[in-house]
C-alpha positions as CSV (number, residue, x, y, z in Angstrom):
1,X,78.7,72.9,98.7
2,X,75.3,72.0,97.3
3,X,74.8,69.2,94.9
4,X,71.7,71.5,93.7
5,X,73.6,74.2,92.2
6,X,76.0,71.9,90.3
7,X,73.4,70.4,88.8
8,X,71.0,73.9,87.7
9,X,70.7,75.3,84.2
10,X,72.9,78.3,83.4
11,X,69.6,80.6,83.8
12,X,68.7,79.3,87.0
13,X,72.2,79.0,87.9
14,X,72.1,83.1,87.1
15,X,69.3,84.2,88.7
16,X,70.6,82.3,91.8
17,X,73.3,84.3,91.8
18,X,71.9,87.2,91.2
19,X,69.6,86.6,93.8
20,X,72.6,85.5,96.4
21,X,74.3,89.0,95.8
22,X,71.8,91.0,96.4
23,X,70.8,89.0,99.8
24,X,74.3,90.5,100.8
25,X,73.7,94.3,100.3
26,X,75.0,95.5,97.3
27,X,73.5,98.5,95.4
28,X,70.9,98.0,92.9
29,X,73.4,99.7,90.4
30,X,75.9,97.0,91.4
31,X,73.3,94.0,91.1
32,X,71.9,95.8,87.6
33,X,75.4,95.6,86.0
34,X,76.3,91.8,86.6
35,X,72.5,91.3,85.3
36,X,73.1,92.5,82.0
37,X,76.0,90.5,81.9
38,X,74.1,87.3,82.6
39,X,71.7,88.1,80.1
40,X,74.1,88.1,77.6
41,X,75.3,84.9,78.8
42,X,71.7,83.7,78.7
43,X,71.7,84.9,75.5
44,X,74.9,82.7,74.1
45,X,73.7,79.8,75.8
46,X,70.7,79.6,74.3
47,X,71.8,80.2,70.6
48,X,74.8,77.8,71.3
49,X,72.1,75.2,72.9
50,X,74.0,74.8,76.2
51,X,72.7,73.8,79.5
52,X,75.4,73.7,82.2
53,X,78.2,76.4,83.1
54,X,81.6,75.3,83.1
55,X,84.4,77.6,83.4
56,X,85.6,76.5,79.8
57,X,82.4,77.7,78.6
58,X,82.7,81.2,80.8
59,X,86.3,81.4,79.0
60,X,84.7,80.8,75.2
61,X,82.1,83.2,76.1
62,X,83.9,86.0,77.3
63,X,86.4,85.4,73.8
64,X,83.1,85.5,71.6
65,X,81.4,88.3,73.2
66,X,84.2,90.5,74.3
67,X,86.7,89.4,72.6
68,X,88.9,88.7,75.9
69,X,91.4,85.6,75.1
70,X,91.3,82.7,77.4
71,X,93.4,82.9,80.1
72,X,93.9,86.7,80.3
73,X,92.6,89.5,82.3
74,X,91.6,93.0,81.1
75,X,90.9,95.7,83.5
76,X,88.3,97.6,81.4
77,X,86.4,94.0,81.5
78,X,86.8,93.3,85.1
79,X,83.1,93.3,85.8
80,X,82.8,90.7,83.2
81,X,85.4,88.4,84.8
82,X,84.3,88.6,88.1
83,X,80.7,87.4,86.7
84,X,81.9,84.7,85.7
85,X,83.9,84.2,88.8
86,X,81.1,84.4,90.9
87,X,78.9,81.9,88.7
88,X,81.4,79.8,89.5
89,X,82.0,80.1,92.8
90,X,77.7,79.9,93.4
91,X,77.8,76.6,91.3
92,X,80.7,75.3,93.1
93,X,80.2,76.0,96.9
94,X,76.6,77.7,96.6
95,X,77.9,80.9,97.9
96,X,79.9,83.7,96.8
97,X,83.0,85.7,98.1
98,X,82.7,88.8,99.3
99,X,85.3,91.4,97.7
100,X,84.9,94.9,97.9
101,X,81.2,96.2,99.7
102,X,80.6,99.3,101.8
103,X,79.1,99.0,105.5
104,X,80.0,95.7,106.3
105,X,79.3,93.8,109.6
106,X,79.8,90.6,111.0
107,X,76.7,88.0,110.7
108,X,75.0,88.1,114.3
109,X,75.8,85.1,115.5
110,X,79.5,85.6,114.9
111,X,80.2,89.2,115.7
112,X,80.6,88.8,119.6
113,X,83.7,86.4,119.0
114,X,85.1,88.1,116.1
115,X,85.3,91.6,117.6
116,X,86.9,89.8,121.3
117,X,89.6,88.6,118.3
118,X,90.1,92.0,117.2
119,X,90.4,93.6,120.9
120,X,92.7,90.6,121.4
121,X,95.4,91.4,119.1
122,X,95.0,94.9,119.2
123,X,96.1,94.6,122.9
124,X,98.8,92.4,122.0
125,X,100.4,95.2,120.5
126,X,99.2,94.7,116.5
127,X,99.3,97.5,114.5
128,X,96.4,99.6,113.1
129,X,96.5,98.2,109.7
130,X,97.1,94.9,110.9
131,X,93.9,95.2,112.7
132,X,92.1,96.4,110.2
133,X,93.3,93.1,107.8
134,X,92.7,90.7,110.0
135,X,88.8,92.7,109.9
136,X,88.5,92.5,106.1
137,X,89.7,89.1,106.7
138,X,87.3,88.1,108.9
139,X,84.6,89.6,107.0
140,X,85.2,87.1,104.3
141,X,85.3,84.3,106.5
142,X,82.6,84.8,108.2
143,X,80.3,85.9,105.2
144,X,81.3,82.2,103.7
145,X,79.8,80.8,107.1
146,X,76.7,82.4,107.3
147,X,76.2,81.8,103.5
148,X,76.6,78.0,104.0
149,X,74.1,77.7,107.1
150,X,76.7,77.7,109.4
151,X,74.4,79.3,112.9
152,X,77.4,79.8,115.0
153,X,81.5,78.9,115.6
154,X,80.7,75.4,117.2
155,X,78.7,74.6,114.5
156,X,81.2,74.6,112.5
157,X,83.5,71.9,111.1
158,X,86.6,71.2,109.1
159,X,84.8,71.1,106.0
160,X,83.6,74.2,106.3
161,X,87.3,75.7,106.7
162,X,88.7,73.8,104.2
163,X,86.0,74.8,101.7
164,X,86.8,77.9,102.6
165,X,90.7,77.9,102.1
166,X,89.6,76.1,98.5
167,X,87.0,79.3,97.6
168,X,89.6,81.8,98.4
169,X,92.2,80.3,96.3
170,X,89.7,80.3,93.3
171,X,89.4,84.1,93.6
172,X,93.2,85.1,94.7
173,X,96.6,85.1,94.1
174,X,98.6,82.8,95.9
175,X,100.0,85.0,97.7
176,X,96.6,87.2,98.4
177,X,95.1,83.7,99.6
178,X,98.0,82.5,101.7
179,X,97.2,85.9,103.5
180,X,93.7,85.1,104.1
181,X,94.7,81.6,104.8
182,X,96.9,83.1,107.8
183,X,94.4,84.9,109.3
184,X,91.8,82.8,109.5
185,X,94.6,79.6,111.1
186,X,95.1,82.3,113.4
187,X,91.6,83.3,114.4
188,X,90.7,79.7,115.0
189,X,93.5,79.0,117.3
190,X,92.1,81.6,119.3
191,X,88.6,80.3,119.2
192,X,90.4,76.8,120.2
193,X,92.0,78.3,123.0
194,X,88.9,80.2,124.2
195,X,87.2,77.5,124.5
196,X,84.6,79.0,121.5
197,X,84.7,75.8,120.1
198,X,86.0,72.6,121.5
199,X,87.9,70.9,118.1
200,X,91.6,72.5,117.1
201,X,90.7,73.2,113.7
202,X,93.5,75.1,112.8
203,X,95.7,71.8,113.1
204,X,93.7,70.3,110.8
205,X,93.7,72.5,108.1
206,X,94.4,71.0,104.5
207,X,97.9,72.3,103.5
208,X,98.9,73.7,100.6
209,X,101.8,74.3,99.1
210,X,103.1,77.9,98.0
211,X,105.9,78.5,95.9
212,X,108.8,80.8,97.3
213,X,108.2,83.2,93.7
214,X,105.8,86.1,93.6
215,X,103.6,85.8,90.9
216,X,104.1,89.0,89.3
217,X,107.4,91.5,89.7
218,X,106.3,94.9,91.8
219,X,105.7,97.2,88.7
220,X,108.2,99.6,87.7
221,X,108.4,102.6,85.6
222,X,111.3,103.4,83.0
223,X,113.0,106.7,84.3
224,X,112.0,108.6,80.7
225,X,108.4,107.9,82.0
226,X,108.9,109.4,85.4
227,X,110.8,112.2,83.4
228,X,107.9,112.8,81.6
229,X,105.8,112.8,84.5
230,X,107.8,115.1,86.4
231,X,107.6,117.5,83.3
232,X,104.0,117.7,82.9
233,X,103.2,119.1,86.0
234,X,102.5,122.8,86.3
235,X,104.7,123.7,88.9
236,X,103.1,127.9,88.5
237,X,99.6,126.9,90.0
238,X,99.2,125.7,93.6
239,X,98.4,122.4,92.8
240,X,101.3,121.7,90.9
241,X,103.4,123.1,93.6
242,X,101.9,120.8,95.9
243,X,102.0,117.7,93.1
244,X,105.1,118.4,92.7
245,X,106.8,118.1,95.8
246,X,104.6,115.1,96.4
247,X,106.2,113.0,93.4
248,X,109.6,114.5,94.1
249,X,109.5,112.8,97.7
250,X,108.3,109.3,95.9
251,X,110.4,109.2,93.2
252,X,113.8,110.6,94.8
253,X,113.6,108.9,98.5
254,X,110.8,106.1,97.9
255,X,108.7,107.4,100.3
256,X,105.7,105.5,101.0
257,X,102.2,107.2,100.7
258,X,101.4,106.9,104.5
259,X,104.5,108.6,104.8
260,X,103.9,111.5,102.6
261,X,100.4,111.8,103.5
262,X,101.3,112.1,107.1
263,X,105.0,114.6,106.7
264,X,105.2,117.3,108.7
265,X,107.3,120.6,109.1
266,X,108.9,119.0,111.9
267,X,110.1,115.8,110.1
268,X,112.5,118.3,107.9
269,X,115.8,119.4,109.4
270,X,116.7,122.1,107.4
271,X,120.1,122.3,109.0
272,X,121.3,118.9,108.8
273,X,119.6,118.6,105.5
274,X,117.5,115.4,106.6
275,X,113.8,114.0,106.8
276,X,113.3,112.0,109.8
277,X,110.5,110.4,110.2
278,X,108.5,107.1,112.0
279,X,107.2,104.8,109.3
280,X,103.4,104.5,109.6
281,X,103.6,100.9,108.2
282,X,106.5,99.8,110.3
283,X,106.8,102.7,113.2
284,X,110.3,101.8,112.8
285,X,112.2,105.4,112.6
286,X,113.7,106.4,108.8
287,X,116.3,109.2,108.3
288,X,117.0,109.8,104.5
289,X,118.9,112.8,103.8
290,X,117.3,115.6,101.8
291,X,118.4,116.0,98.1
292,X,118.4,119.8,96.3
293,X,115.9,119.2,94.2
294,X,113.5,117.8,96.5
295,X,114.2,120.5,98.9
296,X,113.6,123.3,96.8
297,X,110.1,121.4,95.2
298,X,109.4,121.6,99.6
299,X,110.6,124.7,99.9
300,X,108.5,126.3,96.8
301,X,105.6,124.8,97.9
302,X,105.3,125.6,101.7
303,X,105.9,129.5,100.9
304,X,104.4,130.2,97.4
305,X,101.5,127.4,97.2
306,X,100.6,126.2,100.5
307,X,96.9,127.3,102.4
308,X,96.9,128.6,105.6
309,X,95.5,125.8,107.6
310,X,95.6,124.3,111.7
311,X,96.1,121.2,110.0
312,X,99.7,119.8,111.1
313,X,100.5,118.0,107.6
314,X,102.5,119.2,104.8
315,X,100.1,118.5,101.9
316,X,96.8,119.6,101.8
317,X,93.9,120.3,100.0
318,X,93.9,123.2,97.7
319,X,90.5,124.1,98.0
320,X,89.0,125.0,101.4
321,X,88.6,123.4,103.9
322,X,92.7,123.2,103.9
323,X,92.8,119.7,105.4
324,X,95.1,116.8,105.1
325,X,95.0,115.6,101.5
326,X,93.9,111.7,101.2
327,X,94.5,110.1,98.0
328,X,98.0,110.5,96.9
329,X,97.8,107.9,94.4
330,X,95.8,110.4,92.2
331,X,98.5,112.8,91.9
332,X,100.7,110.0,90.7
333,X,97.7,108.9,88.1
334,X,96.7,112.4,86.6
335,X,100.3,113.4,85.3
336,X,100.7,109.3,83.7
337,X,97.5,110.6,81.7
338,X,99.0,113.8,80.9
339,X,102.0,112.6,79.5
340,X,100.3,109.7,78.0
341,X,101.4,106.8,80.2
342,X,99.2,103.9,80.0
343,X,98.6,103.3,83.9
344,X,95.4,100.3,83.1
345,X,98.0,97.3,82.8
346,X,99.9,97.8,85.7
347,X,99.3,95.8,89.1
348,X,99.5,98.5,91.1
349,X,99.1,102.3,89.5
350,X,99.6,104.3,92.8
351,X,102.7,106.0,94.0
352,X,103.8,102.9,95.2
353,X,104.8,102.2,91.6
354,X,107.6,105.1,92.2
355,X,108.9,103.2,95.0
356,X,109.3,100.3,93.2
357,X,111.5,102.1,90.6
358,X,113.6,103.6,92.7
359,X,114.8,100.3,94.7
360,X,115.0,99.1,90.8
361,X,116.9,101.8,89.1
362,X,119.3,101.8,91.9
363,X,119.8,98.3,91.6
364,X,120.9,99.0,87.9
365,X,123.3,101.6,88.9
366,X,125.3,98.7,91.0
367,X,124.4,100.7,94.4
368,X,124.7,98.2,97.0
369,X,121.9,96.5,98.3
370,X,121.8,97.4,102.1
371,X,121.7,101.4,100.9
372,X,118.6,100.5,98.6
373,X,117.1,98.5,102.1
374,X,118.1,102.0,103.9
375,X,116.6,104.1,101.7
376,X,113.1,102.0,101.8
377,X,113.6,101.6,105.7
378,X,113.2,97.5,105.0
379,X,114.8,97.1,107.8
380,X,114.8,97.1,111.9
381,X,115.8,101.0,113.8
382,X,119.5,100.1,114.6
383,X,120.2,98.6,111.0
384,X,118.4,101.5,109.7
385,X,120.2,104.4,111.5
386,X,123.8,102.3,110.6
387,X,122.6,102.3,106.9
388,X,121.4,105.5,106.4
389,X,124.4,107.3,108.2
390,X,126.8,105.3,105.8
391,X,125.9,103.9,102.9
392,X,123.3,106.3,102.2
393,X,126.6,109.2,101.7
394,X,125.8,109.0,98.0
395,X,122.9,110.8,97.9
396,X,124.0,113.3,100.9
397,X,126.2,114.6,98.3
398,X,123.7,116.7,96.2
399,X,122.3,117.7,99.4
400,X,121.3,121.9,99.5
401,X,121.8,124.7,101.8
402,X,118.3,125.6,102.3
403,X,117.7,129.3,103.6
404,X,115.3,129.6,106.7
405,X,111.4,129.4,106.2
C-alpha cells in the first residue's frame, strides 16, 4: 500500500483515481460518470472544509447528497457506491479492483503462467465454467499485481497476497471473497509446485474465518407474483408462446437457465412423459417428468410459434436469424415489469429467482426434502435417477397424454 495515498487531499486523492481507472481501459463514458461523482464530492468537501477521505465521511456524503442511509445499498445508486469504494480502495492499497471490464488480458509479464494454469486444470478434467472462474479470478489477481509494481510471480511476496485477500474482502461478500480467496491458494500452489516461484505462499496465507451462514437467503417470489407473471404474458403472439413455455419449465420443474437455453426436441419423451436431460452446470444426468401444463405451453409453442431454423435448440429468437436465444433472464424481467413486480431489490432478478421458489414453495407444502434435491438434480446420477423415479411420483400424477408432433 502507499503511505502517499493515505496521506493526499480528497481532490488529489480523486484525480488519482480517476487517473488509475483510466490507465486500466475503461471507456471514456465509464471514466466521465465516476468524474461527475467526484466533483460533487469535491464539491461537499470543500463547503464542509474537509481534507481527508474516510469512509465515514463517504457514508455522510452519500446520505446528504443522495439521500442514501448509512450502511445501505441502492441499486439505482450503485455507481455512486462503488465511487466511493474505489476511493477507498486507491487510498488504502493504491490500486483499485477490477470488477466488470470488457477485453481483458493478463499483464505481460504474467500471462505465460496464468494461461499454463488454465490449460492445467482444464486437462484435469475442470468444467467450462470452472475454467472460465478461475480466469475472471485470475484477472483480478493479477490486475492487483501489476498495479502494485509487482514485474513478475517471483517477485512477489506474502504481502502482496495477503493485501490482496484483505482488498477483495473490502469489495465482496464473504462468500464472493472466500471464492476468490480459493482460487488464487490454488493457483499459487501450482506456481509452488512448478517451480514459478520458489516460496509456498499458499501455506502462508493469512486465514480468515467465514461463518457457516449465507449472508443473504436465495430470493424468492410469493406464488401470487409468479401467478401474475404467468398471466401477463400473451400467449397469441410468437413471443409469448415462446416466453411462455420458457417460465413454465422454470417455475414448474426448476430448471436452470443453461438448461432451458440449451433443451432440445430430443430431451422430451413424449411417450414416457419425461425430460431428460445432462445438466450443463453439473453434467450430471436429470429426469423430471413432464407436467400437463408445461407440456401443452411446449407443445403450443413448437407447432403454432416456433421459426423454422437448423438450429438444434428449442427456443429461439423470433426474429431472423432463428438462432439459439441467449438471455433468458429477460423473459423472466419483462413480465415482473408488466405485472408490476419490483425486480430492483432482489439479489438476483433472473430466472434463477423461479428456481429458488420452487425448492421453497415445496418446502411449505411438507414435500420431503430428497424430492425437492431430485427435482433441482442437487445431487450425484445414481441418487438422482433413485429420487426422481420415486419420490418425484407426485408430480407424475398430473402428467398428459401428449399427441405426436
Amino acid at each position: 500500500m502507499s503511505t502517499s495515498t493515505k496521506q493526499q487531499t480528497v481532490f488529489d486523492l480523486t484525480e488519482a483515481t480517476l487517473s488509475h481507472i483510466g490507465s486500466k481501459g475503461y471507456s471514456e463514458s465509464y471514466v466521465k460518470g465516476f468524474r461527475q461523482i467526484y466533483s460533487r464530492l469535491n464539491k461537499y468537501c470543500e463547503e464542509k472544509n474537509i481534507q481527508q477521505f474516510t469512509t465515514e465521511m463517504g457514508q455522510q456524503f452519500l446520505y446528504e447528497c443522495y439521500s442514501i442511509e448509512p450502511g445501505t445499498v441502492i441499486r439505482k445508486f450503485s455507481r455512486q457506491h462503488r465511487a466511493m469504494d474505489m476511493i477507498a480502495d486507491f487510498q488504502q492499497f493504491g490500486t483499485v479492483m477490477l470488477k466488470r471490464r470488457l477485453n481483458r488480458s493478463f499483464p505481460k509479464q504474467f500471462v505465460d503462467d496464468a494461461e499454463n494454469y488454465l490449460l492445467h486444470i482444464e486437462a484435469d478434467y475442470a468444467q467450462p465454467n470452472t475454467v472460465l472462474s478461475h480466469k475472471k479470478s485470475l484477472f483480478k489477481f493479477t490486475d492487483f499485481l501489476d498495479s502494485v509494481g509487482v514485474t513478475s510471480f517471483k517477485a512477489m511476496t506474502l504481502e502482496h497476497a495477503n493485501t490482496y485477500i484483505k482488498v477483495v474482502l473490502c469489495n465482496y461478500s464473504k462468500e464472493v471473497a472466500r471464492l476468490h480467496m480459493g482460487i488464487m491458494k490454488r493457483f499459487l500452489h501450482y506456481l509452488h509446485i512448478t517451480e514459478v516461484i520458489d516460496d509456498d505462499i499458499a501455506s502462508k496465507l493469512i486465514t480468515i474465518k467465514f461463518s457457516q451462514q449465507y449472508s443473504h437467503l436465495p430470493d424468492t417470489l410469493p406464488e401470487e407474483d409468479i401467478k401474475k407473471i404467468l398471466s401477463c404474458v400473451d400467449r397469441e403472439s410468437p413471443m409469448g408462446k415462446r416466453d411462455y413455455a420458457i417460465l413454465m419449465l422454470a417455475t414448474k420443474l426448476g430448471l436452470r437457465g443453461s438448461d432451458i437455453r440449451n433443451l432440445k426436441p430430443g430431451d422430451i419423451d413424449w411417450v414416457k412423459h419425461e425430460i431428460r436431460i445432462t445438466q450443463i452446470k453439473t453434467k450430471e444426468p436429470l429426469v423430471l417428468p413432464l407436467p400437463n401444463d408445461v407440456g401443452w405451453a411446449l407443445i403450443d409453442y413448437l407447432k403454432n410459434a416456433r421459426p423454422t431454423s437448423d438450429a438444434t435448440e428449442i427456443f429461439l429468437m423470433v426474429i431472423a436469424p432463428y438462432t439459439q436465444l441467449n438471455n433468458l433472464d429477460n423473459v423472466l424481467i419483462r413480465y415482473m415489469r408488466l405485472a408490476g413486480i419490483s425486480y430492483t431489490d432482489l439479489h438476483h432478478h433472473g430466472l434463477h429467482t423461479l428456481r429458488h421458489s420452487l425448492a421453497t414453495h415445496m418446502l411449505e407444502k411438507e414435500i420431503p426434502i430428497t424430492t425437492i434435491q431430485g427435482v433441482l438434480g442437487h445431487i450425484n446420477a445414481e441418487t438422482t435417477r433413485r429420487y426422481t423415479s420415486i419420490d418425484v411420483k407426485q408430480l407424475r400424477e398430473c402428467a398428459l397424454e401428449v399427441p405426436a408432433l
